[in-house]
C-alpha positions as CSV (number, residue, x, y, z in Angstrom):
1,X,-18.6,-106.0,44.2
2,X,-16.0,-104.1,42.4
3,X,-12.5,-105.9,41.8
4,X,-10.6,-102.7,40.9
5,X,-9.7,-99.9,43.1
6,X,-12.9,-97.9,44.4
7,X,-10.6,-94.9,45.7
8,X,-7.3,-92.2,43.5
9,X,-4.2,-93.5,45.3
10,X,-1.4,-90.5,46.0
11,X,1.8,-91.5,47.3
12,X,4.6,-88.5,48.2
13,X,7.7,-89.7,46.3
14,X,9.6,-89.8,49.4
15,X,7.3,-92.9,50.3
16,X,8.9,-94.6,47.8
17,X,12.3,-93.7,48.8
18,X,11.6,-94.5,52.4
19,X,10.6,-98.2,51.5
20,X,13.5,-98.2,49.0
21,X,15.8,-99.1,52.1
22,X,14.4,-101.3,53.5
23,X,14.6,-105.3,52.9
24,X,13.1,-107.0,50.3
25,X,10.3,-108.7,51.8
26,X,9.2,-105.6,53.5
27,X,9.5,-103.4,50.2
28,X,7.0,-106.0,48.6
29,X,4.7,-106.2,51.6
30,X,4.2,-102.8,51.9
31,X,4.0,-101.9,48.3
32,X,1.5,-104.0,47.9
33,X,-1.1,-103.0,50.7
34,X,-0.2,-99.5,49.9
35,X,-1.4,-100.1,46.5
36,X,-4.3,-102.1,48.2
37,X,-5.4,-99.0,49.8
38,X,-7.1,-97.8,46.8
39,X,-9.8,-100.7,47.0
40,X,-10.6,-99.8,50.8
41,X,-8.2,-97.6,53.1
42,X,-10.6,-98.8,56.1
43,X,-9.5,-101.9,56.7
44,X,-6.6,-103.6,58.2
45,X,-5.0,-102.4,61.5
46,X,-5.8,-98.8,61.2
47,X,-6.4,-96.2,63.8
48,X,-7.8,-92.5,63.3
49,X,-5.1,-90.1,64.5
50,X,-5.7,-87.8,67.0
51,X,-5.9,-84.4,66.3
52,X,-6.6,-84.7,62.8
53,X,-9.5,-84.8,60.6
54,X,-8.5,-87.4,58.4
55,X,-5.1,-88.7,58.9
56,X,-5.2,-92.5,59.3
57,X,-2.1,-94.8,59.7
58,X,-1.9,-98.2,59.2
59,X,0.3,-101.0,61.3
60,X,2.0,-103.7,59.0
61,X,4.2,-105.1,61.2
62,X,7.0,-102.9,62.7
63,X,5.9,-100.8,60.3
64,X,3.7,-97.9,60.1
65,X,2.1,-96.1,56.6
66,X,0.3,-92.6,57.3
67,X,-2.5,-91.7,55.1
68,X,-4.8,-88.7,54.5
69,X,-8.5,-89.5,53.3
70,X,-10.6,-87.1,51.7
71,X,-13.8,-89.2,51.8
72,X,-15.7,-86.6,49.1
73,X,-13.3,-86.8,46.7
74,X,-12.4,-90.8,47.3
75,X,-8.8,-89.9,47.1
76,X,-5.9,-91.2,49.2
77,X,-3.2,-89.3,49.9
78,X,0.0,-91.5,51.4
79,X,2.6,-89.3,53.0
80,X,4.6,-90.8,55.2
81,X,6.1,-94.7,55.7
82,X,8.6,-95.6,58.7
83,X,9.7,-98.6,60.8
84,X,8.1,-98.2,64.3
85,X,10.5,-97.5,67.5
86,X,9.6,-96.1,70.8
87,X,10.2,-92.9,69.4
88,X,7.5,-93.1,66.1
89,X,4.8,-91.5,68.2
């Protein structure tokens, strides 16, 4: 079983800026399962997107993280964070 991360983690710089806004607790919750991603992006409350080959997002609360995989490379590719409303979808 490895301890370290099993996958590359990308994350667009605008990620970063995204979470900058929000509150403090929910900058450090989702920093750290972003950065969690690398060990295994399939787990948590994930769902395949439809449409897409393999764009994945995540559900962390009232927020959602959107991920690309490419499975033969084991890199993750994180491109997009945002608080849900009925308008996310």
């Amino acid at each position: 079983m490895s301890s370290g991360r099993d996958w590359a983690l990308r994350v667009r710089m605008r990620v970063w800026k995204d979470i900058a806004v929000f509150p403090r607790k929910d900058r450090e919750r989702l920093s750290q399962i972003i950065e969690d991603l690398a060990r295994n992006p399939y787990v948590g409350d994930i769902e395949k997107m439809r449409g897409e080959e393999n764009t994945w997002r995540r559900r962390v609360g009232a927020f959602r993280i959107f991920y690309e995989l490419f499975p033969q490379e084991k890199v993750i590719f994180v491109f997009h964070v945002e608080r849900r409303t009925s308008k996310t979808y």
